[in-house]
C-alpha positions as CSV (number, residue, x, y, z in Angstrom):
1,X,110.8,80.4,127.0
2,X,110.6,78.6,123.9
3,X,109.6,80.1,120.3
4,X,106.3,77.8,120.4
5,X,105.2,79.1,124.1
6,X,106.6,82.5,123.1
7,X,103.5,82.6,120.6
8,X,101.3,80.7,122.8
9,X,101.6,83.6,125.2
10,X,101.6,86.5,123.1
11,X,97.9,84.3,121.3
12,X,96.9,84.3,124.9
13,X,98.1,88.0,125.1
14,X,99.6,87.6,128.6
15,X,100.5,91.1,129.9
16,X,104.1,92.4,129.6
17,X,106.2,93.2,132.4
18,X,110.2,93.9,133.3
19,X,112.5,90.9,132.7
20,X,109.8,89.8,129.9
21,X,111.2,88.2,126.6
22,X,111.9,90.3,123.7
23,X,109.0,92.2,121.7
24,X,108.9,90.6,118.2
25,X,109.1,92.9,115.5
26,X,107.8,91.8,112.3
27,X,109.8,93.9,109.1
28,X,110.4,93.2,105.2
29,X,114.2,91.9,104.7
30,X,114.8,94.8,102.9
31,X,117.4,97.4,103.9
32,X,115.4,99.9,104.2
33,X,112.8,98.4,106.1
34,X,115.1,96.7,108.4
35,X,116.5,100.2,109.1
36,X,113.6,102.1,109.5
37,X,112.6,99.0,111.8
38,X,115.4,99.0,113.5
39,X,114.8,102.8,114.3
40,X,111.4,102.2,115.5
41,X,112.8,99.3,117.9
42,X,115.7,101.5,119.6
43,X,113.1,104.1,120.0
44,X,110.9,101.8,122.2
45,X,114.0,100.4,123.8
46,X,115.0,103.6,125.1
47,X,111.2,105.0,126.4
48,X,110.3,101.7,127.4
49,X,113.2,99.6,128.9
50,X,111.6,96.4,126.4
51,X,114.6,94.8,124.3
52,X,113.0,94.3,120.7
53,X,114.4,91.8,118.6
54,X,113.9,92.1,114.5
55,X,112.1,88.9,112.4
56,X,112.1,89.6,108.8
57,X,109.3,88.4,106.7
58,X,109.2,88.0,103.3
59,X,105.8,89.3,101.4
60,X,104.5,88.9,98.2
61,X,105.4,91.5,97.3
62,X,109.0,90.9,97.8
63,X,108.5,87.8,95.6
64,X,106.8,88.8,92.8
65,X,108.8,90.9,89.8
66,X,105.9,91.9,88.3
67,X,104.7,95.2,88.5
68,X,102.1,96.4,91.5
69,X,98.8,96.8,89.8
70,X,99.7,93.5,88.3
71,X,99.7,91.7,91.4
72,X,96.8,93.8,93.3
73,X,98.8,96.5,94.7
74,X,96.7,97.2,97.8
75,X,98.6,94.6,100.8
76,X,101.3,93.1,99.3
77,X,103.7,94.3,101.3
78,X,101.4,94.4,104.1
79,X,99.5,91.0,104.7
80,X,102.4,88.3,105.3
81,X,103.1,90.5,108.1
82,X,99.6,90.8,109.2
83,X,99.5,86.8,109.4
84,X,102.3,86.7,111.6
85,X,101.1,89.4,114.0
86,X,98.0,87.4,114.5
87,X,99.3,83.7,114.7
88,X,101.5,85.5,117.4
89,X,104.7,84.2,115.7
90,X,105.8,88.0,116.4
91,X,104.3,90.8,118.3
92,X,104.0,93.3,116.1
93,X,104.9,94.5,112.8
94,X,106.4,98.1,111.3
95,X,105.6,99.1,107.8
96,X,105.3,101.6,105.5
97,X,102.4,103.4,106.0
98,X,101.7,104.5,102.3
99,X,101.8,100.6,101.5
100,X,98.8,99.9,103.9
101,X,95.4,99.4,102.7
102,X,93.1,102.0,103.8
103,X,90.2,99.0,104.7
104,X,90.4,97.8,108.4
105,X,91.9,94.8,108.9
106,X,89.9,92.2,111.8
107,X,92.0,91.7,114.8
108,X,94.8,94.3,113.9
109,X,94.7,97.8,115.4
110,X,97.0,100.3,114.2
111,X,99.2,101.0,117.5
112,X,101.0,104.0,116.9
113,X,102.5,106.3,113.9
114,X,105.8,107.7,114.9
115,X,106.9,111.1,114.0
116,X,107.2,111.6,109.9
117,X,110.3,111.9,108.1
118,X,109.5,113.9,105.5
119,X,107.3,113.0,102.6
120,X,108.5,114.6,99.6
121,X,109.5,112.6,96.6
122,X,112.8,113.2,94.7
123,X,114.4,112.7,91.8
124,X,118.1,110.7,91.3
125,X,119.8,110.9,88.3
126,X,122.2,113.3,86.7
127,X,120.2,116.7,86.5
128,X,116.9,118.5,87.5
129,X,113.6,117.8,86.0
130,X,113.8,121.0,84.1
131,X,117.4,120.2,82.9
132,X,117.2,116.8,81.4
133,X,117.2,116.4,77.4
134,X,113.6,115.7,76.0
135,X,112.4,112.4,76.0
136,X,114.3,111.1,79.0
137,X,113.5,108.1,80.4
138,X,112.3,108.2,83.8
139,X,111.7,104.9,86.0
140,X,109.3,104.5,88.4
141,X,106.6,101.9,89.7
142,X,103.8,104.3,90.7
143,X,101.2,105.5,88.8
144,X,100.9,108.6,90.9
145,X,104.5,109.4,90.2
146,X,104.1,108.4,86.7
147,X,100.9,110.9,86.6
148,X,102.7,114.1,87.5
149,X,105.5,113.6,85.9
150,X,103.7,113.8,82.6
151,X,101.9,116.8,84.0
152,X,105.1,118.7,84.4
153,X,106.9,117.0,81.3
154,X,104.9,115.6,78.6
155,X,107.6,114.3,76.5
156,X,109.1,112.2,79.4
157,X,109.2,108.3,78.2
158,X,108.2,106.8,81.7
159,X,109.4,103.3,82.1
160,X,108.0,100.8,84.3
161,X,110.2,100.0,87.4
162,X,110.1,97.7,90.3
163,X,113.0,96.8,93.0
164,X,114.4,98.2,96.0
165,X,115.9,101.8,96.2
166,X,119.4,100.4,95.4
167,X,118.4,98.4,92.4
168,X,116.4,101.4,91.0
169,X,119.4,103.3,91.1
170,X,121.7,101.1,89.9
171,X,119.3,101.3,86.6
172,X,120.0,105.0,86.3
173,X,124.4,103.9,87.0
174,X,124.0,101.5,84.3
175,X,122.0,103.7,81.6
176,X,119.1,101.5,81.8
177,X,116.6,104.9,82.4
178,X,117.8,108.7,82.8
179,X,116.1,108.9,86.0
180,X,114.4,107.5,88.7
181,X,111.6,109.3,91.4
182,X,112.0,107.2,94.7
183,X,111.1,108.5,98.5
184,X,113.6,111.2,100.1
185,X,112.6,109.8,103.3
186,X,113.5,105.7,102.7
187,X,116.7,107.2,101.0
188,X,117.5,109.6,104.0
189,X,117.0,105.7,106.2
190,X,119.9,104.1,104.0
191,X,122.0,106.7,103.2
192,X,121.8,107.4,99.9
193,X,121.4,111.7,99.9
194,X,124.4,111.2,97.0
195,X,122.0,110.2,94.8
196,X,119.5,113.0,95.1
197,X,119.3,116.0,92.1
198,X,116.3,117.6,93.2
199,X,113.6,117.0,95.5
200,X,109.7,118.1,94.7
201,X,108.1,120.1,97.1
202,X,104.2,119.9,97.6
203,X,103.0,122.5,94.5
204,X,105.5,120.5,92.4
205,X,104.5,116.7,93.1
206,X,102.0,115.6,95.5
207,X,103.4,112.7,97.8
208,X,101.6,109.5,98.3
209,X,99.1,109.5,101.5
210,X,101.5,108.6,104.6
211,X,104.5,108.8,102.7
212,X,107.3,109.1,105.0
213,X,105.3,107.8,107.9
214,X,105.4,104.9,109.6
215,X,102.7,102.3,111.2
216,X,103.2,99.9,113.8
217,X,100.5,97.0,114.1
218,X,99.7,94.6,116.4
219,X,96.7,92.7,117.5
220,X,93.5,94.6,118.6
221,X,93.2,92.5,121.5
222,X,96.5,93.0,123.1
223,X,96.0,95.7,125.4
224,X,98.9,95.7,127.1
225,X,101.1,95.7,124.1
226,X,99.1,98.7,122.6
227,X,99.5,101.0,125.4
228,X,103.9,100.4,125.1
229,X,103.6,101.2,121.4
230,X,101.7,104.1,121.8
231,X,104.6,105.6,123.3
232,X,106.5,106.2,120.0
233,X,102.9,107.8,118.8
234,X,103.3,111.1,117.4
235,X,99.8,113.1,117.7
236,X,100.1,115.1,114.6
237,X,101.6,112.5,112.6
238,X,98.3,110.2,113.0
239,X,96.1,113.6,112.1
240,X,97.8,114.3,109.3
241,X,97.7,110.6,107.7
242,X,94.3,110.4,108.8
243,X,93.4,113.1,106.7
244,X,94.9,112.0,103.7
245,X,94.2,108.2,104.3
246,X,90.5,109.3,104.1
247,X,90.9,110.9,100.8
248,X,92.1,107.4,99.4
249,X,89.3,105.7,101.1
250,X,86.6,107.8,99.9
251,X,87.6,107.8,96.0
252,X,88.3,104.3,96.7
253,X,92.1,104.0,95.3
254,X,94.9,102.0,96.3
255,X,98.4,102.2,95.7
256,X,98.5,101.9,92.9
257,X,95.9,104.7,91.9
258,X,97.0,108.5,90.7
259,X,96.4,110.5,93.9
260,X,98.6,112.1,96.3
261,X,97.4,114.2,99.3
262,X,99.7,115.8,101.7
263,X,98.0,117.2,105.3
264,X,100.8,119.2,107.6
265,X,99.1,121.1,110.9
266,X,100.4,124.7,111.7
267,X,98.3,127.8,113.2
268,X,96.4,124.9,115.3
269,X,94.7,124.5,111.7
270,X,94.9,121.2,109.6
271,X,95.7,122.2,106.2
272,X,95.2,118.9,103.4
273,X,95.7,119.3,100.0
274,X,94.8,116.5,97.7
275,X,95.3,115.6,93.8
276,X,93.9,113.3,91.2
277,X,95.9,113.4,87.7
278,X,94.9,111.6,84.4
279,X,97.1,108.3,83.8
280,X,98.6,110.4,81.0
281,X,99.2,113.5,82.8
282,X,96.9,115.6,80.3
283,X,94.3,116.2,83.2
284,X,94.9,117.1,86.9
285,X,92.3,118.1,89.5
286,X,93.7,119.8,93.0
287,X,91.6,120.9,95.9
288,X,92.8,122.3,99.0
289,X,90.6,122.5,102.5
290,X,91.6,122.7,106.2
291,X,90.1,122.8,109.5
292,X,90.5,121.8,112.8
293,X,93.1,118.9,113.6
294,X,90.8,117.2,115.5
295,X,88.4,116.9,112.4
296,X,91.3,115.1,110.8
297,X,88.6,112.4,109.1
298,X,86.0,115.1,108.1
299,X,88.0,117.0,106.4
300,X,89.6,114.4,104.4
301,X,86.0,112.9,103.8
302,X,84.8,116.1,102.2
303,X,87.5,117.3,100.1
304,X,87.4,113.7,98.6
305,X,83.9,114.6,98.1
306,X,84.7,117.5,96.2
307,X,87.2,115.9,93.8
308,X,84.3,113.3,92.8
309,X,82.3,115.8,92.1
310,X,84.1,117.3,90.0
311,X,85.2,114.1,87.9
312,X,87.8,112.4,90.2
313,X,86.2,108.5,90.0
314,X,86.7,109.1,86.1
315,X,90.3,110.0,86.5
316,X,90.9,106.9,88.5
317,X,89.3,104.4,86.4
318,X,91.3,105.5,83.0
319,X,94.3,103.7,82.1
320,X,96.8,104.6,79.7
């Protein structure tokens, strides 16, 4: 079959069977995407019997140097993809889920999350938080990051970042910053554990909603294709996200906003805390809440209540 009637069909969304093509999975170019990609395809391979084949895609994000919120933030990573998965030029796509936007998108349904690596950020350079000289300069992209590190060390010069996870530590090799706060998860995917010196836990620094969690997307209307990527589909996983997703919808930030929320599910309870910090760390608001798993989007829908009203939308809209 062609490449043209290879998208005709999957347009058409002619039902899969054994000795069927490849399943086209859209991924950045990026290492780690095209690892964590790679992951996701072996895993269907192996519960599935489907041989996936890996298209990279480049996305605006992936272009641009300039800085997130410069460029909108929300779908920058996330869109080129979404194009391809609905012209049918590939099948599905695998992202990050911390980099989607929380706003449905028409014609794409959100197939499966697989299990969650773990969502903790952490910090690579030569010492802990505690240990480094006053005034270091740490790197990183994200406000949210940004946010709580001033909490925990006001006299931290924070220096806007962007680039992959090998360029970013290259900056801290080459003395460009002290520092740099990146995911333990995407560094776990390429290897690069060596560069770790401490890793935040929860009480410390509140991870992104989804971080460490995957989302595989593909058109709403393929049925067929839906139902063979919701066998990678980790139950919890989707709970958990859903809850925090929810708090990001409801106080209406993207990715580039200062809120992390972090939902794990133990003692059949869902347990969510959530966090919205002042641009300059000076003010932080953090409300915990939990319930039953099943209530994942209720309970993530009233403790973002909570935090608005108690000032949250004004924490959000300052900048530094």
């Amino acid at each position: 079959m062609s490449g043209e009637e290879s998208a005709e069909a999957a347009r058409e969304g002619s039902p899969l069977g054994a000795g069927t093509r490849p399943l086209r999975l859209g991924t950045r170019k990026s290492l780690m995407a095209m690892t964590q990609s790679q992951q996701v395809a072996d895993a269907l391979t192996a519960r599935t019997g489907h041989a996936v084949e890996l298209v990279g895609v480049t996305t605006q994000g992936d272009v641009s140097k300039a800085l997130l919120a410069q460029i909108g933030g929300t779908g920058v990573f996330v869109n080129a993809l979404r194009d391809r998965v609905l012209s049918g030029e590939v099948d599905f796509a695998v992202h990050s889920l911390k980099d989607l936007p929380t706003s449905e998108s028409p014609g794409i349904a959100l197939a499966a999350t697989p299990l969650r690596d773990d969502p903790r950020d952490a910090l690579c350079g030569p010492a802990k938080l505690a240990d480094l000289p006053r005034g270091a300069r740490i790197g990183t992209g994200s406000a949210r990051r940004a946010a709580q590190l001033r909490a925990m060390r006001p006299d931290l010069e924070i220096v806007p970042i962007r680039g992959n996870a090998d360029t970013r530590l290259r900056k801290v090799a080459d003395g460009e910053v002290d520092a740099v706060v990146l995911a333990y998860a995407g560094l776990k995917r390429i290897r690069r554990l060596d560069a770790v010196a401490e890793v935040f836990e929860a009480d410390q620094m509140l991870p992104a909603p989804g971080q460490g969690a995957l989302a595989l997307e593909c058109r709403a209307d393929r049925a067929d294709l839906r139902a063979l990527l919701e066998t990678v589909d980790d139950p919890a996983t989707r709970r958990a996200v859903t809850a925090e997703r929810t708090v990001l919808a409801v106080l209406e930030g993207g990715c580039s906003a200062p809120v992390g929320a972090y939902s794990v599910e133990f003692d059949e309870r869902l347990h969510l805390t959530a966090t919205v910090v002042s641009y300059d760390g000076s003010r932080q608001l953090r409300l915990s809440a939990s319930g039953h798993p099943d209530d994942a989007e209720r309970l993530g829908r009233d403790l973002a209540n909570r935090l608005l009203a108690q000032g949250a939308d004004q924490l959000i809209g300052e900048r530094d």
